[in-house]
Steps between C-alpha positions, in 0.01 A plus 500: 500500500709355213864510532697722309570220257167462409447832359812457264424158388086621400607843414331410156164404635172733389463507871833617624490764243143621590664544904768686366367739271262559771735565758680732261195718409442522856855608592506727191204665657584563835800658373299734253246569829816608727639687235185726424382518866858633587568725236152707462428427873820657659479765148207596615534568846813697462401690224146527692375374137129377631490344091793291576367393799207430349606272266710291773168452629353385176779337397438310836154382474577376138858323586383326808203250418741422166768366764271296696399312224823467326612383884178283533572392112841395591438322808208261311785449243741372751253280681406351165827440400629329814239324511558336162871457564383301824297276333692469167274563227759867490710169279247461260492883380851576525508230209296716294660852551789695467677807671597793327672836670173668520277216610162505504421490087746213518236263638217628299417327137696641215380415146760362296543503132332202308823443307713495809292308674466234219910506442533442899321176444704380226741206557864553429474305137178699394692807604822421262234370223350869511836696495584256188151639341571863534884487423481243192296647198451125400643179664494128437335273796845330524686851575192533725611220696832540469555790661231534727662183672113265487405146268458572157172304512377738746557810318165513282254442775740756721391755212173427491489553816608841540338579177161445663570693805630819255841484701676446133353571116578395205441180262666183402597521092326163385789525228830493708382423812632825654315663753446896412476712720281801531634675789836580424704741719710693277697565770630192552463300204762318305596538115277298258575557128138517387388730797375861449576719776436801345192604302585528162242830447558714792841364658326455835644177700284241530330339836407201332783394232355301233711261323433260156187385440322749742363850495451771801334844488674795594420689818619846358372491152250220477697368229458112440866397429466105346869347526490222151 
């Protein structure tokens, strides 16, 4: 058997979880067997109740096979587990699960946002870059560099970049040079003099904030607002 130990330190494995949760059903159903047996069986005879009694008994045949195989279940479970903490390949799975109170759905595939997922992946520059996207309605490639903390000769193909994954959107103004951005978070944005935050027709706030030289539709009205 594995010391004591081992079941803390691969408590995250798919197969330590599958021996637990199967030693809990099994426990869990015991339990509900004694319960029932005891209650409608001694019910019944003292109240000479033959449906009590009765029901114990079906109650019993039901019960029974379920806790030999949840036994058996548990058992197989075990014996798998030790014997992959014996030869350690248990190593190579605790690397790819996790333990939650609750267990068993912890080792099981969860499907996880494409956005998060993407973001997860990003590096710690791209990650600024895209903060500087949604809280800037418009920003030159030197502030870009600047205060994302990267080479200022590596800032256009950075953009590019995560332009053509669809982590950022916007354009580049072939005027100024300033990038624009089309995913502003009002939220969090900082004060531009030619921004509009608000739309000039219904007074909703704006998602995207368009500044000079660019034009967004609004999402509550359908209003094109052009900012000259």
């Amino acid at each position: 058997m594995p010391e004591k130990a081992d079941y803390k330190q691969y408590r995250g494995t798919a197969s330590y979880q599958r021996f637990r949760v199967s030693v809990v059903c099994a426990v869990t159903l015991v339990a509900m067997y004694g319960f029932i047996e005891l209650l409608w069986g001694l019910l019944g005879y003292y109240l000479e109740v033959d449906s009590l009694m009765l029901m114990a008994l079906y109650a019993n045949f039901v019960l029974t096979p379920l806790v030999i195989v949840l036994v058996v279940f548990s058992v197989v479970n075990f014996k798998k587990f030790k014997q992959k903490v014996d030869d350690g390949s248990i190593k190579d799975e605790a690397n790819f699960t996790r333990y939650l109170p609750g267990g068993y759905i912890s080792s099981m595939p969860v499907p996880v946002p494409v956005p998060v997922a993407r973001d997860a992946l990003l590096t710690p520059a791209e990650k600024k870059v895209k903060g500087l996207i949604q809280m800037y309605p418009k920003i030159t490639m030197v502030d870009i560099a600047a205060k994302a903390g990267i080479p200022g000769d590596q800032v256009e193909d950075l953009l590019l970049k995560l332009l053509s994954s669809g982590v950022i959107k916007g354009h580049v103004d072939p005027g100024t040079g300033e990038f624009i951005s089309g995913m502003i978070d009002t939220t969090r944005v900082k004060p531009v003099d030619d921004a509009v935050f608000d739309c000039p027709y219904c007074g909703a706030v704006m998602k995207s904030a368009p500044v000079k030289g660019t034009s967004v539709r609004c999402e509550s009205c359908k209003n094109l607002i052009v900012v000259n």
